[in-house]
Each structure stands twice: as structure tokens, then as C-alpha cells.
C-alpha positions as CSV (number, residue, x, y, z in Angstrom):
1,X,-7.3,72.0,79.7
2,X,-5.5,71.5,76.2
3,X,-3.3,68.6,76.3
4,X,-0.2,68.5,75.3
5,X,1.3,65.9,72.3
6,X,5.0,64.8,73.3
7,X,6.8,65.0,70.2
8,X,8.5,62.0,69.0
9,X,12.1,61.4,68.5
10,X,13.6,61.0,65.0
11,X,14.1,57.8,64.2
12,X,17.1,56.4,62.0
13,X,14.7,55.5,58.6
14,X,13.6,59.7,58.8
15,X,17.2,60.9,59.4
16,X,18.8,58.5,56.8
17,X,16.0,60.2,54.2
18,X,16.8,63.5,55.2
19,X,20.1,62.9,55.1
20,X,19.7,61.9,51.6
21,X,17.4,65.0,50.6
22,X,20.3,67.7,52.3
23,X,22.7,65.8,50.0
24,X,21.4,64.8,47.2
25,X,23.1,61.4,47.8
26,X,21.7,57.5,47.9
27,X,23.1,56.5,51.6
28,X,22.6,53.0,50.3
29,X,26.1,54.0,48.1
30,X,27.5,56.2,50.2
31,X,31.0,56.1,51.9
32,X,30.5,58.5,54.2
33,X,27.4,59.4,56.4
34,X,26.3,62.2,58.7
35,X,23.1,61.4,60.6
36,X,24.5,64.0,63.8
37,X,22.2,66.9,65.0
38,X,18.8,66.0,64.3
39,X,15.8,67.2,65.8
40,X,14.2,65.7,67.2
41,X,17.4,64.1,68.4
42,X,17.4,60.4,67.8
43,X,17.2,57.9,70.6
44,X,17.3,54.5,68.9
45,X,20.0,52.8,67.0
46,X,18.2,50.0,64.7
47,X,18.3,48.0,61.9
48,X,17.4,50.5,59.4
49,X,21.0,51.4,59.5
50,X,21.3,47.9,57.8
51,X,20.7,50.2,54.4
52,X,23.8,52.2,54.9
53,X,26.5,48.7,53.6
54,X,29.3,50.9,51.7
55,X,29.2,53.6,54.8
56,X,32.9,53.6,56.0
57,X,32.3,56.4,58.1
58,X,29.1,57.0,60.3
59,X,28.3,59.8,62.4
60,X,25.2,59.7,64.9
61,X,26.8,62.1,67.2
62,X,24.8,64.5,69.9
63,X,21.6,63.0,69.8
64,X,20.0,61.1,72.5
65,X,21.1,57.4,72.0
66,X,21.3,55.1,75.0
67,X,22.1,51.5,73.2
68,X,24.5,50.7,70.0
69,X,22.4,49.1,68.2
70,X,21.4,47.8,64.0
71,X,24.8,48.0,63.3
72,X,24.6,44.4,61.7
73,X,24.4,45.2,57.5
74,X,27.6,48.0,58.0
75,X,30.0,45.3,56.8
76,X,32.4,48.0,55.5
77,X,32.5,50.3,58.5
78,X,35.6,52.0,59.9
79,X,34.8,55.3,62.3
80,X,31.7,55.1,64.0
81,X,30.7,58.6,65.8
82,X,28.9,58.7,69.3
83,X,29.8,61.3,71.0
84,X,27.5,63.2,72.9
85,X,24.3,61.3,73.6
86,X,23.4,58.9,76.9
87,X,25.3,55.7,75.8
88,X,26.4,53.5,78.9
89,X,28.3,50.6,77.7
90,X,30.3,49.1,74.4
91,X,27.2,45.9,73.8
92,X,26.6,46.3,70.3
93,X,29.5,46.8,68.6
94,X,30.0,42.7,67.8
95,X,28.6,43.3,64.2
96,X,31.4,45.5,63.1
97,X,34.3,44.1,65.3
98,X,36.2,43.2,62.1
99,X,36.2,46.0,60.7
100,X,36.1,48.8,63.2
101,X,39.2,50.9,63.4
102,X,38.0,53.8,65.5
103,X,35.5,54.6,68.1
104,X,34.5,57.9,68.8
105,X,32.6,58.1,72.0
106,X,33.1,60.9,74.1
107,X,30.6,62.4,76.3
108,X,28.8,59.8,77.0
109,X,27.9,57.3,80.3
110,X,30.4,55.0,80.0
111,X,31.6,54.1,83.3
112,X,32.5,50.1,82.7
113,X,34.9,49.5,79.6
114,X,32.7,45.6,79.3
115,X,32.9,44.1,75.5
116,X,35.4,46.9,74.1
117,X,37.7,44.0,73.6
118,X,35.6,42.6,70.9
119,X,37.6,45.6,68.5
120,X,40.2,43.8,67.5
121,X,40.9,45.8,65.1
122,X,40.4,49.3,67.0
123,X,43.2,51.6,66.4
124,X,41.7,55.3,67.8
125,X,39.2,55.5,70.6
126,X,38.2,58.6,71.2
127,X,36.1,58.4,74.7
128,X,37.0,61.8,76.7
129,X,34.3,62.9,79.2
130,X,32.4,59.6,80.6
131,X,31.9,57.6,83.9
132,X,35.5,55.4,83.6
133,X,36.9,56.0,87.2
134,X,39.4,52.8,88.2
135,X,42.3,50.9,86.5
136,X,40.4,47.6,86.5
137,X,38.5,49.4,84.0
138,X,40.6,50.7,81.9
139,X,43.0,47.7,81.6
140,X,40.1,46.2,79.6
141,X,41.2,48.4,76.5
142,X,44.1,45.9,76.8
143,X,41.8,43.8,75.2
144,X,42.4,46.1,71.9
145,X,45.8,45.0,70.7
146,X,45.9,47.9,67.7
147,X,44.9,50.5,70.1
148,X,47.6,53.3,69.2
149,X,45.8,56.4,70.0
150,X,43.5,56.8,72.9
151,X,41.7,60.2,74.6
152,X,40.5,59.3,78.0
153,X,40.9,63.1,79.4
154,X,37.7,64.0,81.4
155,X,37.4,60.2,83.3
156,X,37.0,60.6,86.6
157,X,40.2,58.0,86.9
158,X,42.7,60.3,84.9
159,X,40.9,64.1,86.4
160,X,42.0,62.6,89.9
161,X,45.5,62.1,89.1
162,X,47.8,65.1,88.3
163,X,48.8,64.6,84.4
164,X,52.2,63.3,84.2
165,X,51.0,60.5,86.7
166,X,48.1,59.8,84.9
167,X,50.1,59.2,81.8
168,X,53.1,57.2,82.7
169,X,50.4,55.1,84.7
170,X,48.6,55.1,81.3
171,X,51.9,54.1,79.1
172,X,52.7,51.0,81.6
173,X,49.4,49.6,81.4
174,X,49.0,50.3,77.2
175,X,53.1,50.3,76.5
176,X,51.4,50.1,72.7
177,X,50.0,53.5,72.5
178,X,51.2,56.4,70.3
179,X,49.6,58.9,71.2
180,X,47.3,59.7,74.4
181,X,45.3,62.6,75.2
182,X,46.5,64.5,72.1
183,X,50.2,64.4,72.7
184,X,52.8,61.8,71.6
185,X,53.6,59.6,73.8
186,X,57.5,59.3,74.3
187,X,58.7,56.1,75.0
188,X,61.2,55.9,77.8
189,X,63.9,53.3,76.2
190,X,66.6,53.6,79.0
């Protein structure tokens, strides 16, 4: 019987290269980098992101990552994109809690909001479709006092409420918020 080689993931080293082959850029330079869609997907965060210091803006989006992770050398980093792989919890994101300003993060695992308050600075969350399902949760994001725009549609805590519950429930517990599932929100000042 022929036996049959599992293929191995991507890791972050190979994607940052061909990253750097597709766009002719040096990543060590570069504002702006796109490590999303690879194949085969990537399932390790590590310090080989360390290379990437100027990156403002990284995106290692629908892969399959569990862990944040090697985020340490990204001293310059703003938007960080994880949507779509198996991520469970926030751990990790200490090394770029000064600078971080938004989180994008949806479809994922995320079922216990645990160390989000370490983002000071966080000012968009994007974290539609996870595991979030009760208010002791959620008042962790609290814990983020620039929060102004937040998308928590898809959490089993807002699908089980009818909207306009869900929202003003949402308001009073973040009265900072601007904007919330894609819609203003309207502050009642009566």
C-alpha cells in the first residue's frame, strides 16, 4: 500500500517570501502586508513576523491559525486581520497593545473576551461570527476605553436577542460606542 505524505502547512517565513515575490516588495519596509489565503493555509503565528517592523497593517486572514502569536518586533502596527481561521482567545496581543487600534477577528472561536482589555488603544473590533454568548463576556470590551466601533453580529449572545434589544442592551453597557453592527448608533440624550 502506497503511503500517503501529509502535506505541511505554510509557515509564516514561506508566506512572508512569497508575499515578497507576488509584490515585488521587501516586507522588512513595507507598511502594509497581506499574508491571507495561502495554501497550504497557515497554522502558526511566530516570530518570523518579527521581520515585518514598519507593517501598519497585517493581514493573516482565512488560514488555519489557532494562537496569536510572534507578534513581538511589529512595534508600528495598527489593523491586525484574523478573520476566518480557528483562534479561541485574545492571549497574544500584549506585544502590540500600544499601538493596536483595530482588531479584525471575525469568524473565529472566540467564546471568552479574556485579555482584550490589554488594547488600550483599540478603536474598531471587528469580531462578528464566534462563540461570545453572555454579558459577563462582553462587558470585558469595557476594558477597551477607545472602543467606538464594534461588530459582534453572529454571537450567540446578540442572535438570541431580537435586534433593537440587543443594541440598546449593547449601548448601556458600551455608552462610548459610535457605531455597532454597521449602523450609527443614536444616542438617546432625553
Amino acid at each position: 500500500m502506497k503511503e500517503i505524505s501529509k502535506a505541511k502547512a505554510t509557515t509564516i517565513k514561506d508566506a512572508i517570501k512569497k508575499w515578497e515575490e507576488k509584490t515585488g516588495q521587501n516586507a522588512a519596509e513595507a507598511k502594509e502586508v497581506g499574508l491571507q489565503f495561502q495554501w497550504l493555509p497557515i497554522e502558526k503565528m511566530d516570530n518570523s513576523l518579527g521581520q515585518l517592523g514598519k507593517c501598519e497593517k497585517l493581514s493573516i486572514s482565512t488560514n488555519m491559525i489557532e494562537k496569536i502569536g510572534g507578534l513581538g518586533g511589529l512595534k508600528n502596527l495598527k489593523i491586525l486581520s484574523l478573520g476566518r481561521n480557528y483562534i479561541k482567545a485574545f492571549s497574544g496581543l500584549e506585544p502590540v497593545a500600544e499601538t493596536l487600534e483595530e482588531l479584525w477577528i471575525s469568524y473565529n472561536l472566540i467564546e471568552k473576551m479574556k485579555g482584550i482589555g490589554v488594547l488600550r488603544k483599540l478603536k474598531v473590533l471587528y469580531m462578528s461570527n464566534n462563540l461570545v454568548k453572555d454579558w459577563g463576556e462582553f462587558i470585558k470590551l469595557q476594558d477597551c476605553p477607545s472602543l467606538v466601533d464594534l461588530l459582534f453580529v453572529g454571537n450567540p449572545l446578540c442572535d438570541a436577542l431580537e435586534e433593537a434589544v440587543w443594541r440598546a442592551e449593547a449601548v448601556k453597557r458600551l455608552p462610548n460606542l459610535k457605531k455597532l453592527d454597521g449602523d450609527p448608533v443614536i444616542q438617546d440624550v432625553t
